[in-house]
N, C-alpha and C positions, 0 to 999 in steps of 0.2 A: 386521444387514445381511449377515451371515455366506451366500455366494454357493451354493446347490445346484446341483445338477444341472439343464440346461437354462436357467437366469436367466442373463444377458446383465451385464458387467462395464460398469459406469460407466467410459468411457475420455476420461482426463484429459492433457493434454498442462500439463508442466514446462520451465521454460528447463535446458538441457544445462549452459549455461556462464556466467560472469560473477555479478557479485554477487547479480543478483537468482534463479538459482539458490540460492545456497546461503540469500537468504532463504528463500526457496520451502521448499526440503527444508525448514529448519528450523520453519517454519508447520505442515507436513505431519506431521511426525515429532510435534508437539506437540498436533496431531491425534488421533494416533493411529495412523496410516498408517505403514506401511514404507515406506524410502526407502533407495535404491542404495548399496551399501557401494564401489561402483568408480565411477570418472566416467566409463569405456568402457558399461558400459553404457546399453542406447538405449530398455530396457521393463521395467517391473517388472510383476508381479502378486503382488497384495495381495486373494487369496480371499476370505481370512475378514475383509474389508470390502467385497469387493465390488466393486472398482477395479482398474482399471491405469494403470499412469504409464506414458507417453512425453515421452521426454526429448527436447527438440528447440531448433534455435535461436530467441533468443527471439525474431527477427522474422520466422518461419516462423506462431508460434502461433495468431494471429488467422487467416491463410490456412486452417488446418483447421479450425478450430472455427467458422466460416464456412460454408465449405463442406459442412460435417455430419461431415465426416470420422473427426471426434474430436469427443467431447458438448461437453465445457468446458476451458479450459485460463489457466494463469496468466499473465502478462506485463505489460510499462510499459502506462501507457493512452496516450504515444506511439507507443509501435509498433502499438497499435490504432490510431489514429487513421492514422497513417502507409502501414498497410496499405490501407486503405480497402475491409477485406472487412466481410461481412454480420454482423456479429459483436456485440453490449453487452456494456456492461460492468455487470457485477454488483453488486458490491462492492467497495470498497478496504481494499486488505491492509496497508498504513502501514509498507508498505518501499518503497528504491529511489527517495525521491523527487527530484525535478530538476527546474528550471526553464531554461525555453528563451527568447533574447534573441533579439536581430538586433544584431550587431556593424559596428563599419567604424571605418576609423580613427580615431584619438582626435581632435577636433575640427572633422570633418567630418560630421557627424550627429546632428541631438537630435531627430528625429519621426518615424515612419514615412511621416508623409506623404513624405518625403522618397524614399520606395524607389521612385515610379511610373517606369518605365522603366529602372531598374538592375539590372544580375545579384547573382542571390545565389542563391552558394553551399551547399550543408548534405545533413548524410546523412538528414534528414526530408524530402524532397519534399513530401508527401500532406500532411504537419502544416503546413509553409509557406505551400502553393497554397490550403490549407483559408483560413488565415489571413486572407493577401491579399484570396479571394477575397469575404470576412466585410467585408475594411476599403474594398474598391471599389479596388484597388488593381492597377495590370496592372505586371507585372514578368518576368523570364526567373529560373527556377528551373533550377539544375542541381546533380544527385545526385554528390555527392563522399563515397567509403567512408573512413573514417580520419579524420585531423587535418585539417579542412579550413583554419585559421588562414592558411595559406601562401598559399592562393588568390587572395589580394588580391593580395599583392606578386607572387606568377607571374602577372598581368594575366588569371586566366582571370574575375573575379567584383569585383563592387566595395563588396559586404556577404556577412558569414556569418549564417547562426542555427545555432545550435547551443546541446547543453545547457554552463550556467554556475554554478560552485559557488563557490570562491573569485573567482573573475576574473583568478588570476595567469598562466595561458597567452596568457590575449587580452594583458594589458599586454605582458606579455615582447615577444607580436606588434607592439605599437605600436598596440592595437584597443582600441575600449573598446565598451558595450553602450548604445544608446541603445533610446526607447520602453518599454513595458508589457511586461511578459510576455507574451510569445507564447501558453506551454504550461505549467501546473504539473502533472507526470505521476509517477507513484509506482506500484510493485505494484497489480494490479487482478486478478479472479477474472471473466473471459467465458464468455459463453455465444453460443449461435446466434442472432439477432435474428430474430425474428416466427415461431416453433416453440416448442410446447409443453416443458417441462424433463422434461431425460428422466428415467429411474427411478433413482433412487436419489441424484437431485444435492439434494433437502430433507435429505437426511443429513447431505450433505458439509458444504453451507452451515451447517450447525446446530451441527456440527463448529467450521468456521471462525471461525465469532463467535463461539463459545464461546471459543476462543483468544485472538481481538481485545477481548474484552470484561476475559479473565485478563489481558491483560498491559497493559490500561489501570486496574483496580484492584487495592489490597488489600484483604484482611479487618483491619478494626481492634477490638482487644480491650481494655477497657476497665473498669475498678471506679467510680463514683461514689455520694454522699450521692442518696439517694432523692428531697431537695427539690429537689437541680438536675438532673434525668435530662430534666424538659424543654428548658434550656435547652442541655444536651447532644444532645440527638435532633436538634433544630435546627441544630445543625451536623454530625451523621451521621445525617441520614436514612436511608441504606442505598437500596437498589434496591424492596423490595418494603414497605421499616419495618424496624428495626434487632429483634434480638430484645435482649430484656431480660427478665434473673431473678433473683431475688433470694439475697443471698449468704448464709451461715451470720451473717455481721455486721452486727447489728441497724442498719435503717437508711441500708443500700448495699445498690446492686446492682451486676449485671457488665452489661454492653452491647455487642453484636455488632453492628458492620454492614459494607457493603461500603462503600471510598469510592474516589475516584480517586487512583491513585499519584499523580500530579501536584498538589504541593500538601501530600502526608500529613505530611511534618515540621513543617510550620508549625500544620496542624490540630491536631496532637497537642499544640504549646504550645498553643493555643488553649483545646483541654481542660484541661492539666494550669491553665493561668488558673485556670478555675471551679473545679477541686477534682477532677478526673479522678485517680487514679492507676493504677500498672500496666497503663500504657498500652503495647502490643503490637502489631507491624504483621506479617503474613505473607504471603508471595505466595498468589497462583492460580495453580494448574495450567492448570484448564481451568472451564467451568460451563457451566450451560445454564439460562435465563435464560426 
């Protein structure tokens, strides 16, 4: 993918700031891809793949890659949603994630139905009004930057939505969360919605899940007796069929496969049950599948 003379750089927009930045770089960097050694900087180019990064805020992102601007770029699939530019999402990157409530005092709310005709609050607009407009609901949305929690009690809103992780900000408020999830939004990879992918983004992607696939397995390594290697394969399939070969010791062989890290300690008792030994877990880097 190494970029010559005349060929046109894949331009990908990065969040500048906040946690889902520094997931991002670290996706990227695990990639393969350079990534900014200063947080001043606003673009990188990475030649010899072909790319450049701009760094931007993350709820700018979707507005360029939208617009054509910039080819693809990373960000929450709330601020996609919340932008309401021309934009898909691609894939999920399995960072950043959050869920979004509708809050209001504690014992004055348990339905949404409840919202028809009240203000509420939140720095999502676009994800709100989406909502509402989903559940047949008419309400007054108003855009508040920051903490919105306050808003109740300075009489400007009579619910928040907002994202909620522990829930200890809202009680502190005197608020609690009623209804379903709003939004469950996490790192997402966009693109421009209804335009062909431009040159060079089958790499990147191929790239990416190559990463999301590394850090959701390991390689497990394995000796067993020859008679149980089926009832061992059964429990490590592997991705494509485990390889299996046989050992200098009459009788055993060894056994590779790929499995899910989620899970791998108890699998590995599982094995050593039937008769596994030297049993060995290793990360992935990366793969390509």
């Amino acid at each position: 993918m190494t970029v010559t003379n005349g060929e046109r750089l894949l331009r990908i927009a990065v969040p500048n700031k906040g946690s889902l930045a520094q997931s991002a770089s670290d996706i990227l960097r695990e990639a393969g891809y350079r990534q900014r050694s200063d947080s001043k900087e606003l673009a990188l180019i990475d030649a010899e793949n072909g790319v450049e990064f701009f760094y931007l805020r993350p709820r700018d992102i979707a507005l360029y890659v939208g617009e054509g601007t910039l080819d693809i770029g990373i960000t929450g699939r709330d601020l996609l949603l919340d932008s309401g530019a021309t934009a898909r999402e691609v894939v999920q990157l399995g960072f950043g994630r959050s869920r979004f409530f509708f809050a209001g005092p504690a014992g004055e709310f348990d339905d949404v139905s409840q919202l028809e005709g009240k203000r509420i609050a939140t720095s999502y607009v676009g994800v709100v009004e989406r909502y509402l407009a989903e559940q047949g609901i008419t309400a007054t949305v108003t855009r508040l930057d920051g903490a919105v929690e306050t808003s109740i009690k300075l009489g400007v809103a009579d619910v928040i939505a907002d994202v909620v992780e522990t829930g200890s900000t809202l009680r502190a408020a005197g608020l609690a969360t009623f209804g379903e999830v709003v939004l469950e939004s996490e790192g997402v990879l966009i693109a421009r919605d209804g335009t062909p992918d431009p040159a060079g983004f089958d790499v990147f992607l191929r790239r990416l899940q190559g990463v999301l696939v590394a850090r959701s397995y390991v390689m497990m390594d394995y000796d067993i007796r020859s008679q149980d290697v089926d009832r061992a394969v059964a429990l490590t399939p592997g991705i494509e069929g485990p390889t299996v070969s046989p050992l200098h010791r009459e009788g055993w062989v060894a056994v590779r496969a790929m499995v899910p890290s989620r899970g791998s300690q108890r699998l590995m008792d599982e094995l050593y049950d039937i008769g596994a030994r030297g049993i060995l877990l290793t990360e992935i880097n990366a793969c390509r599948l």
